[in-house]
C-alpha positions as CSV (number, residue, x, y, z in Angstrom):
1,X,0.0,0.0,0.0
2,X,2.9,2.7,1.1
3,X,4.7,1.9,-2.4
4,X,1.9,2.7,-4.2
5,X,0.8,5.9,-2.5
6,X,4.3,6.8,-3.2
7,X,4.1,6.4,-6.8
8,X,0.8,8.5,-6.8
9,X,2.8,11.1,-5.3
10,X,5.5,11.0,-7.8
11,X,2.7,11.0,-10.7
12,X,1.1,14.0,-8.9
13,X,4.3,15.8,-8.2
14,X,5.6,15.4,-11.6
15,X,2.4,16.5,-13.1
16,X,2.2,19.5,-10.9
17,X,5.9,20.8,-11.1
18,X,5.2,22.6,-14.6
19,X,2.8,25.2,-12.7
20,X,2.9,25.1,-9.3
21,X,5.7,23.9,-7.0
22,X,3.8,24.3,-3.5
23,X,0.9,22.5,-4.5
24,X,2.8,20.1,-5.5
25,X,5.0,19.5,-2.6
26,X,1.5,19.7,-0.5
27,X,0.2,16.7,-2.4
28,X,3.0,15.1,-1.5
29,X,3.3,15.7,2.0
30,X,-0.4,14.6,1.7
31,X,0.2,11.5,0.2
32,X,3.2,10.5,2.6
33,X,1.0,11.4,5.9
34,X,-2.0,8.9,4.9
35,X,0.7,6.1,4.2
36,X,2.4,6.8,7.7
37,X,-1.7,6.8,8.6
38,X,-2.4,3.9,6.9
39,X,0.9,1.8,8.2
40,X,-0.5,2.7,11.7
41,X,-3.5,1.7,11.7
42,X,-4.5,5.5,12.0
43,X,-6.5,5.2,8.6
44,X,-7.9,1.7,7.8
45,X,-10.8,0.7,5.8
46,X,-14.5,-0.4,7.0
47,X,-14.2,-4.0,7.6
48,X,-16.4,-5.4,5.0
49,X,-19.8,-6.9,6.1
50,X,-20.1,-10.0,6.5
51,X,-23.7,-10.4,5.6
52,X,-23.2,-8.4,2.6
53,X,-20.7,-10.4,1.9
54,X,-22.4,-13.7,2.1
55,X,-25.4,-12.2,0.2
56,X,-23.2,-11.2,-2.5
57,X,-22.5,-14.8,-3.1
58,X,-25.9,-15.5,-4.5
59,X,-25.4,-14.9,-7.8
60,X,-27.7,-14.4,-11.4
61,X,-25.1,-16.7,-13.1
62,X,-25.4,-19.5,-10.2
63,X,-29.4,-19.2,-10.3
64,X,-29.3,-19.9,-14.3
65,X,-27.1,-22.5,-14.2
66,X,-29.4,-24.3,-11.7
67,X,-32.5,-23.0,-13.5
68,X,-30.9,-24.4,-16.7
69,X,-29.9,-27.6,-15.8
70,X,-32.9,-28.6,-13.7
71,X,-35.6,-27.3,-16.0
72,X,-33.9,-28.6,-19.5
73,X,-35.6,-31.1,-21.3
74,X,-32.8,-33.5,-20.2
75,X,-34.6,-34.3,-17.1
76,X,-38.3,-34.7,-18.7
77,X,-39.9,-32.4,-15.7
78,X,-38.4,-34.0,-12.8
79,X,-41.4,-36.7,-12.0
80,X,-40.6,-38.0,-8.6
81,X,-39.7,-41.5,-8.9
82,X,-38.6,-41.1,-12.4
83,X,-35.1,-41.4,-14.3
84,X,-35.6,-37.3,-14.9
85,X,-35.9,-36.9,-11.0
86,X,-33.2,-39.2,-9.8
87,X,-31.2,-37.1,-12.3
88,X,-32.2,-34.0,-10.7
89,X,-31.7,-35.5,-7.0
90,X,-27.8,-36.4,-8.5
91,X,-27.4,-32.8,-9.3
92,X,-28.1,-31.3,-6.4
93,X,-25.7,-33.9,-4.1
94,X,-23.1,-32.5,-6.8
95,X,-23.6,-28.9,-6.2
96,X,-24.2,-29.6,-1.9
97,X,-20.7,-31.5,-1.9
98,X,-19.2,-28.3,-3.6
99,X,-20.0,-26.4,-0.3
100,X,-17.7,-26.3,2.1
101,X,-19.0,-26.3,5.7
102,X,-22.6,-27.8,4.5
103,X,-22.6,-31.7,6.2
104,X,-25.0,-34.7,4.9
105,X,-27.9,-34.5,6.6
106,X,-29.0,-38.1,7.5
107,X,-27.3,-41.1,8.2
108,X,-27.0,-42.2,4.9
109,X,-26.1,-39.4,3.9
110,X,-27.9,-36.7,1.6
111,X,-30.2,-38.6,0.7
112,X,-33.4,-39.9,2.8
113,X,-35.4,-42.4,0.1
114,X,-38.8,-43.4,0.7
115,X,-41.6,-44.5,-1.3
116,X,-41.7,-45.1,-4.7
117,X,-37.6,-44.4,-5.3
118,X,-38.4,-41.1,-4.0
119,X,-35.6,-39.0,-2.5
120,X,-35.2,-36.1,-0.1
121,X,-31.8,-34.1,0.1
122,X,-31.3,-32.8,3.4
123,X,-28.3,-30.7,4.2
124,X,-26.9,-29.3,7.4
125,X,-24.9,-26.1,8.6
126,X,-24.7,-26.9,12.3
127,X,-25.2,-24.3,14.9
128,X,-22.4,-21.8,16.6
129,X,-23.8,-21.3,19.9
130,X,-23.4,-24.6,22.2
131,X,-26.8,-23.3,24.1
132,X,-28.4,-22.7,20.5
133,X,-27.1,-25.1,17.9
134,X,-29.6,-27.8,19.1
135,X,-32.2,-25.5,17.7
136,X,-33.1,-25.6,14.1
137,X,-34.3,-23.5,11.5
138,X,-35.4,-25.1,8.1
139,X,-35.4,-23.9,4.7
140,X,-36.9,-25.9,2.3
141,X,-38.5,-26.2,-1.3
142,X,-39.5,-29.1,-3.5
143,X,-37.5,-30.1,-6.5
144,X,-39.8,-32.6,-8.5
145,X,-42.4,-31.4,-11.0
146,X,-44.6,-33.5,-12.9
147,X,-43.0,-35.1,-15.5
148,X,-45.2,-34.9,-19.1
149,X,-48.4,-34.4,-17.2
150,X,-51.7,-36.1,-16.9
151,X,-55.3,-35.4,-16.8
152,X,-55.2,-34.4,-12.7
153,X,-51.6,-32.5,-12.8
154,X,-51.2,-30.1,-15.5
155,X,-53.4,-27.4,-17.1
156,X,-52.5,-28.5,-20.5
157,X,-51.5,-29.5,-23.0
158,X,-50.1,-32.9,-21.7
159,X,-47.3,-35.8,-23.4
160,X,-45.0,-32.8,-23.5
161,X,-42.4,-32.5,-21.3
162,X,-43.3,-29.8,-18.0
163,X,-40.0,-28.6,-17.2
164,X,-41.3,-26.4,-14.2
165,X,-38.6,-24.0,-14.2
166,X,-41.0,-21.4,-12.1
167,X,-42.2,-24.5,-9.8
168,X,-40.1,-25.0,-8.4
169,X,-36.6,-25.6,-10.0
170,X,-36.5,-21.0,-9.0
171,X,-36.6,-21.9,-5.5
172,X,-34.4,-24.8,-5.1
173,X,-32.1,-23.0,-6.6
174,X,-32.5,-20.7,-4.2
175,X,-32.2,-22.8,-1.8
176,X,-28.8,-24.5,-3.5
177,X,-27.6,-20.5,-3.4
178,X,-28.5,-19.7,0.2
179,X,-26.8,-23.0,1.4
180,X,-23.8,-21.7,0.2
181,X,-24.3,-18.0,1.3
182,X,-24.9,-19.1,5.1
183,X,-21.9,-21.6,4.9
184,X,-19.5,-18.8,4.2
185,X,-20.5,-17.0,7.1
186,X,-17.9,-17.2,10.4
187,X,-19.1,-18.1,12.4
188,X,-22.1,-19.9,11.6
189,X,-25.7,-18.7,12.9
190,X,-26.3,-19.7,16.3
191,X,-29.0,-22.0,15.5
192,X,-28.7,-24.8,13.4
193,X,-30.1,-24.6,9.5
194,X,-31.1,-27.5,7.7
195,X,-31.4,-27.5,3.9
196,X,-34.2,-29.6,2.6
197,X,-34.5,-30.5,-1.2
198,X,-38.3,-32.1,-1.0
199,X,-39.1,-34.7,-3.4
200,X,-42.9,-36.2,-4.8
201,X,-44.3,-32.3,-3.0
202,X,-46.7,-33.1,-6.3
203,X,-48.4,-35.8,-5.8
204,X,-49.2,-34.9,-2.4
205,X,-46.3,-33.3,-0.1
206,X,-45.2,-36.6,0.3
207,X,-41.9,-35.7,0.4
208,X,-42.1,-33.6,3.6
209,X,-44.7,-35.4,5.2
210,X,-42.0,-38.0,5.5
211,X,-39.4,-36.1,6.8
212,X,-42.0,-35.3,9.5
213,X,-42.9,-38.3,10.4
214,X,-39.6,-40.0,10.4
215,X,-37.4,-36.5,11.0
216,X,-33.6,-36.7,10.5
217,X,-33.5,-34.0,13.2
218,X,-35.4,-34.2,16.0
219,X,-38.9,-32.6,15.1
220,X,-39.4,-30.7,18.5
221,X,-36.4,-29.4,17.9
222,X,-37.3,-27.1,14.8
223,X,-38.2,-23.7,15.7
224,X,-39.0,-22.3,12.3
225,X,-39.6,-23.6,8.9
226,X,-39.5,-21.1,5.5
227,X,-40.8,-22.9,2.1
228,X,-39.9,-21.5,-1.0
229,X,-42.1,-22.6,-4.1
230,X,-42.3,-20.4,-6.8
231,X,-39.7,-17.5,-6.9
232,X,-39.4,-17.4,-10.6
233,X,-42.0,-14.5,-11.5
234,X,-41.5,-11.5,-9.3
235,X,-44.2,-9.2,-10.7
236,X,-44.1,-5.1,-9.6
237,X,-42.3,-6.9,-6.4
238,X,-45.4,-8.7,-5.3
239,X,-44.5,-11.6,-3.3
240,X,-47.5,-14.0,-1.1
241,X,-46.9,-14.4,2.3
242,X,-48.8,-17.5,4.2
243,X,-48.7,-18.7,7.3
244,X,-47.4,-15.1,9.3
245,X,-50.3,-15.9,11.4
246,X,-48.6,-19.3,13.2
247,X,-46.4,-17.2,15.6
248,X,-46.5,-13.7,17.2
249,X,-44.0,-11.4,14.8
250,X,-43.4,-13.1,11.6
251,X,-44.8,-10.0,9.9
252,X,-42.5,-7.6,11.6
253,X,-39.9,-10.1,10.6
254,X,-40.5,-10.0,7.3
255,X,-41.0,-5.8,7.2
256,X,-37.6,-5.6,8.5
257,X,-36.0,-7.4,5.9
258,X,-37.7,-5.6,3.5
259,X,-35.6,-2.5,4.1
260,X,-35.6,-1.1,0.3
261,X,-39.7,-1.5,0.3
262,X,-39.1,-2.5,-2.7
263,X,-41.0,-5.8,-2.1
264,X,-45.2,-5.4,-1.5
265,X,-46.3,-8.6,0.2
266,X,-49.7,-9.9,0.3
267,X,-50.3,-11.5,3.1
268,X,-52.6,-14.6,2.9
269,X,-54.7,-14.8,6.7
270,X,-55.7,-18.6,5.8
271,X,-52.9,-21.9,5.2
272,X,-53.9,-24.8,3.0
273,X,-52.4,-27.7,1.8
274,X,-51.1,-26.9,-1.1
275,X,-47.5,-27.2,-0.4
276,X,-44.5,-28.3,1.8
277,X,-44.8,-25.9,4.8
278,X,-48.0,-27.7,5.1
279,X,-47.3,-31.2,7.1
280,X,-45.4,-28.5,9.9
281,X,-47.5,-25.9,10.3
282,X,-50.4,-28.5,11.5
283,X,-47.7,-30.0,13.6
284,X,-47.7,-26.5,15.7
285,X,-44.3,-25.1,13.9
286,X,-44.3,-21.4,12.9
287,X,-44.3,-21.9,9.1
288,X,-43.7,-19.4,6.4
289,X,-44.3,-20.2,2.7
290,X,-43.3,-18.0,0.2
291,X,-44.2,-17.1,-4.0
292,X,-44.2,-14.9,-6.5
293,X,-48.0,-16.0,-8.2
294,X,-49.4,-18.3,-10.3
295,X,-49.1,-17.5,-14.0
296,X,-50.3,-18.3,-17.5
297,X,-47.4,-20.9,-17.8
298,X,-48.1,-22.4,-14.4
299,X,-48.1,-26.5,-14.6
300,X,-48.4,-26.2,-18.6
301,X,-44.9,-27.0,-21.0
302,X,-44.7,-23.8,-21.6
303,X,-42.9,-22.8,-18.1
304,X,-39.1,-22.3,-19.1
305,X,-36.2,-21.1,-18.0
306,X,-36.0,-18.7,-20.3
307,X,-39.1,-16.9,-18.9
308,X,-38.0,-16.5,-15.4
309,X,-37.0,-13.3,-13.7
310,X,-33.7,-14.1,-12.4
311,X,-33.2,-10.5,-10.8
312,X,-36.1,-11.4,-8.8
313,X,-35.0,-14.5,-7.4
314,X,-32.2,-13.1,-6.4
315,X,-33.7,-10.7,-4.9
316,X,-36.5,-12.4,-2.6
317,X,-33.6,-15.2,-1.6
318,X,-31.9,-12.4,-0.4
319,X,-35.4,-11.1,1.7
320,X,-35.0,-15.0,2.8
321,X,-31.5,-14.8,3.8
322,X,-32.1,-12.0,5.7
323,X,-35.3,-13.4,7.5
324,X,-33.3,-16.6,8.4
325,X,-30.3,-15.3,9.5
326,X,-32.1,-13.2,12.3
327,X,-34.0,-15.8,13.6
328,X,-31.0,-17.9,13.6
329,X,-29.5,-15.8,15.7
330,X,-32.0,-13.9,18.2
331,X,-32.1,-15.5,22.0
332,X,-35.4,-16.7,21.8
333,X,-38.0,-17.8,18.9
334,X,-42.1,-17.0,19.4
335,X,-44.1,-20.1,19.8
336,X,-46.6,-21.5,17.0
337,X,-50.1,-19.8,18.2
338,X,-52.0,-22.7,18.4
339,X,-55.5,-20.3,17.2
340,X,-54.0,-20.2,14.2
341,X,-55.4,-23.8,13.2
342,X,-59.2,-22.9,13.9
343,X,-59.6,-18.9,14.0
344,X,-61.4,-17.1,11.2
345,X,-59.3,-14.6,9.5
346,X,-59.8,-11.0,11.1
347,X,-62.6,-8.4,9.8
348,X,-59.4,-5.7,9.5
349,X,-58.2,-8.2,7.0
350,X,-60.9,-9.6,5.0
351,X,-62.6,-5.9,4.9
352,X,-62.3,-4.0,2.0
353,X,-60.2,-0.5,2.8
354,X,-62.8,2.4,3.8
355,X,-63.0,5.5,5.4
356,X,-66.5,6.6,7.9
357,X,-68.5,9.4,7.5
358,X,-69.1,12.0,10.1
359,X,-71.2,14.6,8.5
360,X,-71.0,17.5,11.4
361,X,-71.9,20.2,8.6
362,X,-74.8,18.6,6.3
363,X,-74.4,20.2,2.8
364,X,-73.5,19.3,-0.6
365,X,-71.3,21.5,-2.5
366,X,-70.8,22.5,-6.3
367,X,-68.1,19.8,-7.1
368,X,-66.8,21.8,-10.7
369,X,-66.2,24.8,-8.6
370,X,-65.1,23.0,-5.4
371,X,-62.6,21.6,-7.4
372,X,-61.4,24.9,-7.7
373,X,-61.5,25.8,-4.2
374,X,-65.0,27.5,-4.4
375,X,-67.3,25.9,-1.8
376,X,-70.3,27.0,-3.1
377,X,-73.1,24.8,-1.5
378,X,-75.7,23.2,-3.6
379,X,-78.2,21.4,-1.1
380,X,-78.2,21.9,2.5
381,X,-79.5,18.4,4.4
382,X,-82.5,19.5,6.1
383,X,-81.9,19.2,10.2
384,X,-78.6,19.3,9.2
385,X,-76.0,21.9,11.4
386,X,-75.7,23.7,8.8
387,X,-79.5,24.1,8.4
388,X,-79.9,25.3,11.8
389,X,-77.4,27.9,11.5
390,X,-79.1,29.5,8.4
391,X,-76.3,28.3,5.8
392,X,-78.6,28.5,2.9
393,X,-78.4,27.0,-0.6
394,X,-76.3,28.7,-3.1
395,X,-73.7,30.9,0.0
396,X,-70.1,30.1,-0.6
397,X,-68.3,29.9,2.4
398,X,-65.6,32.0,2.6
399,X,-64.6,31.0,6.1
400,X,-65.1,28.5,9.2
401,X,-63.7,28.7,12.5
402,X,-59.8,28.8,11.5
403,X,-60.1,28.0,8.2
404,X,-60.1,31.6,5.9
405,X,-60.3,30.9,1.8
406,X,-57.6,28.1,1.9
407,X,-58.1,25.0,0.0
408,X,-61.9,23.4,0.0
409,X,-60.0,19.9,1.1
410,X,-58.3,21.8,3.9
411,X,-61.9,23.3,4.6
412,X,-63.7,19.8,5.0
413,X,-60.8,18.7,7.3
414,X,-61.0,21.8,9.2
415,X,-65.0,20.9,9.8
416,X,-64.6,17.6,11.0
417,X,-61.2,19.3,14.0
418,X,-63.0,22.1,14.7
419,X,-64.6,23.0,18.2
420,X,-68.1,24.3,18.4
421,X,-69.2,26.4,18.5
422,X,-67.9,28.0,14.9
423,X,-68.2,31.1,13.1
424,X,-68.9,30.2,9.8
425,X,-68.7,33.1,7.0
426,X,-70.5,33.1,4.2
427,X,-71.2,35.4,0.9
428,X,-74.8,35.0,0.0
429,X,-75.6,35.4,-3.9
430,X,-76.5,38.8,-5.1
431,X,-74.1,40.2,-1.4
432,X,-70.7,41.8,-2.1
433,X,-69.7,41.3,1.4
434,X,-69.9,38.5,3.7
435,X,-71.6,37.5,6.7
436,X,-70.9,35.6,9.7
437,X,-73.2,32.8,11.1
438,X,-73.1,31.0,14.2
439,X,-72.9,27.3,13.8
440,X,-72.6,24.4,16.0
441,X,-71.5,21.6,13.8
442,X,-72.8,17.8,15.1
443,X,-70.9,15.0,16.8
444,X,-67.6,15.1,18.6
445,X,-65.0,16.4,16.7
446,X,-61.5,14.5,15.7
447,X,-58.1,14.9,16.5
448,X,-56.7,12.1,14.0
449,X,-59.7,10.5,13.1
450,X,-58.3,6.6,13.6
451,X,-59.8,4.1,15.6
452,X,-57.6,0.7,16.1
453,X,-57.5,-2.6,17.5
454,X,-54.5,-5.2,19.0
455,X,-53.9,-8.3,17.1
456,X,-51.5,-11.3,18.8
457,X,-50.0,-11.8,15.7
458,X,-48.0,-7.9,15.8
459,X,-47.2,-7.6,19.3
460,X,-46.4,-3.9,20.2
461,X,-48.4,-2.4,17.2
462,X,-51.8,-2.1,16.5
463,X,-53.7,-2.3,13.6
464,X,-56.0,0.5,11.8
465,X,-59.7,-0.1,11.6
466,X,-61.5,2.7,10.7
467,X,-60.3,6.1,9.3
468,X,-62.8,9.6,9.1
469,X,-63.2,10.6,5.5
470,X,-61.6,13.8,5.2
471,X,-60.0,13.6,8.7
472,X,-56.4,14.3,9.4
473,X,-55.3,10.7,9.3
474,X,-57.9,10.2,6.2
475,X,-55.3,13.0,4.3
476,X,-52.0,11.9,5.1
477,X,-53.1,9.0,3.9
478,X,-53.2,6.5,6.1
479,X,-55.7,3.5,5.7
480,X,-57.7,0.7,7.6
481,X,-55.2,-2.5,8.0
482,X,-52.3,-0.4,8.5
483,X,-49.9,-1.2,11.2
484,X,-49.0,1.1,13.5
485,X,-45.7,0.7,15.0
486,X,-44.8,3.7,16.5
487,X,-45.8,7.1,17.3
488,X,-43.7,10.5,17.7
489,X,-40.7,7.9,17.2
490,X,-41.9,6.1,20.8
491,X,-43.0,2.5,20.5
492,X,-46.3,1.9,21.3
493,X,-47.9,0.9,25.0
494,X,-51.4,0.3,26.1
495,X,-53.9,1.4,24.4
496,X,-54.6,4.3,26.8
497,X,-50.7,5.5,26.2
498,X,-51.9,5.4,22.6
499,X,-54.9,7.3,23.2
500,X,-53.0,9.9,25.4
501,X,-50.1,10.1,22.7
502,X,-52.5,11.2,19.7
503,X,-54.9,13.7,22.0
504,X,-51.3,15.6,23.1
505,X,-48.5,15.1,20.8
506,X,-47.6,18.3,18.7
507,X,-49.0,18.7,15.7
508,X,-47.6,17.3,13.0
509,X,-47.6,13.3,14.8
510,X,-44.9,11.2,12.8
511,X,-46.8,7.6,13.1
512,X,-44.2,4.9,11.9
513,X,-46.5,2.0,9.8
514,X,-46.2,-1.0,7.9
515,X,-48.7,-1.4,5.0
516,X,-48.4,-4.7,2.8
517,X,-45.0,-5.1,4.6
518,X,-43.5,-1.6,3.9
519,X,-42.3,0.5,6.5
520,X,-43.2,4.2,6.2
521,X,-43.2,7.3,8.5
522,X,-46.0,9.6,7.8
523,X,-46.6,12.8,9.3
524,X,-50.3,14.2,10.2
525,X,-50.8,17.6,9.9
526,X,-53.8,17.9,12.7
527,X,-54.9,21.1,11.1
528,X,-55.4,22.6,14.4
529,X,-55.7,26.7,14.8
530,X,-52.3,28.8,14.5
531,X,-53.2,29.5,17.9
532,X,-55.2,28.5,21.0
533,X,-56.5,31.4,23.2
C-alpha cells in the first residue's frame, strides 16, 4: 500500500511541477502522511460486512445454471420417482458436496429415500452457539415437478415434457444458493439450518410429510420452517406471504428485511395444503411459505427457463436470507399460536379499505367549482348543522372557524377538527360582502380521526380499523389495515398510552407504519388553529 501511494505522489508531483511547485509539494506531503496513517492503523478501511458479503455470493449466473440444468428437457420435468428426477436429485448432491462447511444431513447421507424411489436431500450447517445449535431453523422447497403431465396434474396441454422452471426448480435454486451464502459466514448462525430438497411435494407433499414423520432431526427441535415454491416471477415486487399468522411477529420479521420497500407482500390470513410448509405448520411449527403468483405458464410445457426473472429470485432469496439469519440468531423464537389452526381470519383483513363518514356540517357543495377551491353549497340536508345555522343553498363559504379561503379539502378537514361552536362566514348570492353565522357543527370532533384494534399476531403495534373521511389521518393517507408501530418515534404501549399520545403530541404526529409489509413514516398535519386562546 505505502509503495503505491508513493508512486501516486511522484505521478502528482511530476504533473504538478510545470505550474505550481507548492501544491505540488502539498500533495506530496499529503500523500506521505496517509501512508504513515495507513501503516498505523491510523486510517484503515471499514471491515467489509459479513452479511453483505455472504449475500453477495448469490449470484444471477449461479441461479441460471441451476434454473438451466434442472428445467432442461434432459430431465423430462423432474417426475418424482422417475429417471428425470433421480437425475435431478444427482445434481443437487453434486452442487451440496461443492459447499464447504454444508454436512450430509442423515445417516445415509444426503439422501433420505422413501416411497416409490423417491428421494429427499437434506443438508446441514450446524449451529455456533453450544446453548443454540440444538435448535433448528429449516429452509426448504421441493425439486420434483410433474414429469409430461396427466389429466389431474397439468393445465394443459399434456405428453409434453413440464420442465417447471418457475415450480419449483427457482426456489431450489434458491435454496442451492442460500446453502452456500450461510456456509460462508464465520461463524455460523447460532442455531442450526437445515437445507431440505423435497421430493414427490406433487403428488401430495409426500416428500415432507416423510421427513415429518420420520425426521432426521429431531422434530421438536425445529423452531421455524420457510418454504420457497415459486420464486421465478416477481411481478411489480409482489410476493405472497402464508402462514405469518402461526407465531407472534413473523410479519414484523418480514417488514424488517424488507428495508428497500421494494417488495409489496400480500399477506394470505388462511394456510392450506397446497404445499411443503403444510405437514409442519399442522404440527404446531411457525411456518412461512413463500411465492411470487401463479401465472399463464403455471403446470403447462410452456414454463421455461427462459421466462424467469432471475433479478427477482435473487432478490427475494436475499429477503430470505435475511429473514433466516435473524431468527437464527436472536435469544429466543415465538411459539406456534395454536389459534392459528381454527380462528377465522380478522374483519381488518378480509374488509375492503374504507373510510366513515361524520357529517358534522350537512351540505353538498358545487363539485366543478369546489374543485377549484370555491365551496359553493348546492343542497343543505334538512336538520342538518348547517341548516340550523341558516347556511342556505347557493352561499359560498368564505370561512369556518380557523379555516379563511384556503383550500376546499383543507376546509372539510377543518369541519370535522373544529370545536363548536364555529363562526362560519358566508357570501350569500346577489351580497358583495360577507356575513358571519353562528354554527354548532354535530358529533364530537377529531383529532386524528383513527380508531384501532390489537392483534396477537404484531405484538407492540396495533392495527388501523377505521379512518374519518376527510379527517387528518384520512389526508396523510393513512388506511384501515395499517400497522402502527410507533408514534412520535416512541413504540407503542397500552392502548390508553396510545390514546394519550394522539390527543397531546404536537402537531404534526410522525406515526411509523407497515402497509403490505412496507415501513413508512407519515406525518399528520392535525390542522389545528395557528393559535389557542
Amino acid at each position: 500500500m505505502k509503495n503505491r501511494l508513493c508512486r501516486l505522489a511522484r505521478i502528482a508531483v511530476s504533473t504538478c511541477c510545470s505550474w505550481n511547485r507548492k501544491l505540488s509539494v502539498l500533495i506530496w506531503q499529503t500523500v506521505v502522511l496517509a501512508g504513515a496513517l495507513i501503516n498505523t492503523g491510523e486510517l484503515s478501511a471499514r471491515d467489509p460486512d459479513p452479511i453483505q458479503l455472504a449475500i453477495e455470493r448469490i449470484t444471477i449466473a449461479d441461479l441460471k445454471r441451476h434454473c438451466g440444468t434442472l428445467a432442461s428437457d434432459a430431465l423430462e420435468g423432474r417426475e418424482a420417482g422417475s429417471v428425470g428426477g433421480r437425475a435431478a436429485a444427482a445434481y443437487l448432491r453434486t452442487e451440496l458436496g461443492k459447499i464447504e462447511g454444508i454436512a450430509k444431513g442423515t445417516p445415509a447421507g444426503w439422501v433420505q429415500e422413501f416411497g416409490r424411489d423417491y428421494r429427499n436431500l437434506i443438508a446441514v450447517l450446524p449451529g455456533s452457539d453450544p446453548e443454540l445449535r440444538h435448535e433448528i431453523v429449516l429452509i426448504g422447497a421441493h425439486y420434483d415437478h410433474v414429469g409430461r403431465g396427466n389429466q389431474s396434474n397439468s393445465q394443459g396441454p399434456i405428453g409434453y415434457i413440464h420442465n417447471g422452471a418457475d415450480d419449483n426448480a427457482s426456489g431450489t435454486s434458491a435454496l442451492l444458493e442460500l446453502a452456500d451464502a450461510f456456509a460462508s459466514l464465520k461463524p455460523a448462525p447460532r442455531r442450526t439450518l437445515l437445507f431440505t430438497f423435497w421430493d414427490a411435494e406433487e403428488v401430495g407433499l409426500l416428500g415432507s410429510k416423510h421427513w415429518v414423520s420420520q425426521p432426521t432431526h429431531p422434530l421438536k427441535n425445529v423452531r421455524l420452517v420457510i418454504n420457497i415454491d415459486m420464486l421465478g416471477r416477481l411481478r411489480e415486487g409482489k410476493l405472497t406471504v402464508v402462514g405469518w399468522r402461526s407465531a407472534a411477529g413473523l410479519r414484523s420479521r418480514l417488514a424488517k428485511g424488507n428495508p428497500l420497500n421494494d417488495l409489496e407482500f400480500k399477506f394470505e390470513p388462511t394456510v392450506i395444503a397446497d404445499s411443503d410448509h403444510h405437514p409442519f405448520y399442522i404440527s404446531g411449527i411457525p411456518s412461512l411459505h413463500l411465492d411470487s403468483g401463479k401465472h399463464d405458464d403455471y403446470h403447462r410445457p410452456s414454463d421455461d427457463a427462459d421466462k424467469l426473472n432471475y433479478s427477482g429470485i435473487r432478490r427475494l432469496a436475499e429477503l430470505v436470507f435475511r429473514l433466516v439469519h435473524d431468527a437464527a440468531n436472536e435469544t429466543d423464537l415465538p411459539r406456534f399460536r395454536s389459534e392459528a389452526l381454527t380462528e377465522k381470519p380478522p374483519a381488518w383483513i378480509t374488509s375492503a379499505p374504507s373510510t366513515i363518514n361524520n357529517p358534522r356540517l350537512g351540505v353538498t357543495f358545487d363539485q366543478a367549482q369546489f374543485d377549484r377551491d370555491q365551496a359553493v353549497v348546492t343542497q343543505v340536508n334538512p336538520g342538518s348543522a348547517a341548516d340550523k345555522g341558516g347556511i342556505r343553498q347557493g352561499d359560498r363559504i368564505v370561512g369556518l372557524a380557523h379555516w379563511d379561503q384556503g383550500t376546499t379539502q383543507d376546509l372539510r378537514t377543518v369541519v370535522q377538527v373544529a370545536r363548536n361552536p364555529v363562526k362560519v362566514r358566508v357570501v350569500r348570492a346577489g351580497d358583495s360582502t360577507s356575513r358571519n353565522l353562528d354554527v354548532e357543527l354535530s358529533g364530537e370532533p377529531v383529532r386524528v380521526g383513527i380508531t384501532w384494534q390489537n392483534d396477537p399476531t404484531v405484538p407492540g403495534c396495533v392495527i388501523l380499523t377505521q379512518i374519518v373521511a376527510h379527517s387528518p389521518a384520512d389526508r396523510a393517507g393513512l388506511k384501515t389495515g395499517d400497522v402502527i408501530q410507533q408514534v412520535s418515534g416512541s413504540l407503542l404501549g397500552n392502548d390508553e398510552e396510545i390514546r394519550q399520545k394522539l390527543l397531546n403530541e404536537p402537531s404534526p404526529i410522525r406515526i411509523r407504519i407497515e402497509r403490505h409489509g412496507r415501513v413508512s413514516d407519515v406525518a399528520v398535519d392535525l390542522f389545528e388553529p395557528p393559535f389557542v386562546e
